[in-house]
C-alpha positions in Angstrom: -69.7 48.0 -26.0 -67.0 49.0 -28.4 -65.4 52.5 -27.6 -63.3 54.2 -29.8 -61.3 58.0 -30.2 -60.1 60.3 -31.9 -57.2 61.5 -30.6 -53.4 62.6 -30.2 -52.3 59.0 -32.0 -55.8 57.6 -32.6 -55.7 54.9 -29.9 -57.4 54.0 -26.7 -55.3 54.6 -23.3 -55.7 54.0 -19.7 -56.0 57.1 -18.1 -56.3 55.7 -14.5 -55.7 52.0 -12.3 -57.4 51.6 -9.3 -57.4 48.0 -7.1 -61.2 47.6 -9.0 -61.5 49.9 -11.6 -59.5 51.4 -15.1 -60.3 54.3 -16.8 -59.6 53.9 -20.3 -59.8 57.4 -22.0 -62.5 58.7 -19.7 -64.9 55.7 -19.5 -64.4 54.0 -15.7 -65.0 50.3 -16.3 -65.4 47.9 -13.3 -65.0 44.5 -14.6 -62.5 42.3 -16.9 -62.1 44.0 -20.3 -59.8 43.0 -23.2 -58.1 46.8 -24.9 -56.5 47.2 -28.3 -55.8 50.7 -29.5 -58.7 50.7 -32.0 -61.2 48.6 -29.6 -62.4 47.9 -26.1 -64.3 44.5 -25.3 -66.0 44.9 -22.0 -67.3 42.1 -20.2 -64.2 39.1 -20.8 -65.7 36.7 -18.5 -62.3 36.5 -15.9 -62.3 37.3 -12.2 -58.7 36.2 -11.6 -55.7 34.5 -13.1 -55.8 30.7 -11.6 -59.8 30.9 -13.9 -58.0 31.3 -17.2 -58.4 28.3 -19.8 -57.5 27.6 -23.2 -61.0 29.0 -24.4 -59.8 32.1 -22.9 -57.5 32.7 -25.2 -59.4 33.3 -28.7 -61.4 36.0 -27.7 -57.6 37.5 -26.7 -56.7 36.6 -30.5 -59.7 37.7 -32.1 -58.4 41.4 -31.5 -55.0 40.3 -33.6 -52.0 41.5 -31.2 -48.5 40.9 -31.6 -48.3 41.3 -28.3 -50.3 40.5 -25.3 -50.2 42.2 -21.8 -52.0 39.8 -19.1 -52.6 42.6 -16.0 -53.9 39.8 -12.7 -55.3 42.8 -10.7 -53.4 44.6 -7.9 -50.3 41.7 -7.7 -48.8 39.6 -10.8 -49.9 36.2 -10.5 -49.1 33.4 -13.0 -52.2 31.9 -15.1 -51.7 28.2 -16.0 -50.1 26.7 -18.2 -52.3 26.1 -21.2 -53.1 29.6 -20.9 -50.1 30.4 -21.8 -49.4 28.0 -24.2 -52.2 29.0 -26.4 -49.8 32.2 -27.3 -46.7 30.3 -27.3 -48.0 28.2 -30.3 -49.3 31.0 -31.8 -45.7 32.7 -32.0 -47.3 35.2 -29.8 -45.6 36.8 -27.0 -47.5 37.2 -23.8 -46.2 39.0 -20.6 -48.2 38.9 -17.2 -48.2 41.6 -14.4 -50.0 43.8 -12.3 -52.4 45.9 -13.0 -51.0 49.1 -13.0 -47.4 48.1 -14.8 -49.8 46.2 -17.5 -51.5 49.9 -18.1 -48.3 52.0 -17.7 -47.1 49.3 -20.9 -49.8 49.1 -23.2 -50.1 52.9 -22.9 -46.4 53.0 -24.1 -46.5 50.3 -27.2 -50.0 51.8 -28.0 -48.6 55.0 -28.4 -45.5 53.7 -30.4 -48.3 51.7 -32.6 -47.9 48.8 -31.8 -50.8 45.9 -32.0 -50.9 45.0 -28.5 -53.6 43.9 -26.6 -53.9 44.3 -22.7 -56.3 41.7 -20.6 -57.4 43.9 -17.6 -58.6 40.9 -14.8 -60.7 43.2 -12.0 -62.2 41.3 -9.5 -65.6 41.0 -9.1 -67.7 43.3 -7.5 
């Protein structure tokens, strides 16, 4: 489902971060999701960081960011390498941390206008 506002700005934010939840704007989604400011992809099939591949990454690029935020749940934890990479070569930048810090970012560059894109990875309920 794709969500979208109209609002202060015209983006989507996180309103709330929970250890299994994120409210963007005042939908409370439960599993991985991919945000943009304009679009919300529910459903990204992750359940933690060390599950991330190569394939992963162009549904990440099919929302065009300059920027990618990579939120591992409730602690940062690294993805591998070719997960990674797949930005890199892309000219990309990708950052990875918790959940909360990746919302408390992409909130801030949203709202600034920025394309970012922030992977949400919740664990499975």
């Amino acid at each position: 489902m794709d969500l979208s506002l109209d609002r202060h700005g015209d983006y989507l934010f996180v309103r709330r971060v929970t250890e299994r939840s994120i409210t963007v704007v005042d939908r409370e989604l439960t599993a991985s999701f991919l945000l943009s400011p304009k679009r919300a992809v529910e459903q990204w099939p992750v359940t933690q960081a060390q599950a991330l591949t190569g394939d992963h990454v162009e549904a990440v690029l099919d929302l065009k960011p300059e920027v990618v935020l990579l939120g591992t749940g409730i602690r940062q934890q690294f993805p591998p390498a070719v997960f990674m990479a797949g930005f890199l070569r892309k000219g990309i930048g990708i950052e990875v941390m918790d959940n909360a810090a990746a919302a408390r970012t992409y909130d801030l560059l949203a709202s600034e206008g920025r394309r970012v894109v922030a992977a949400f990875i919740l664990p499975a309920a």
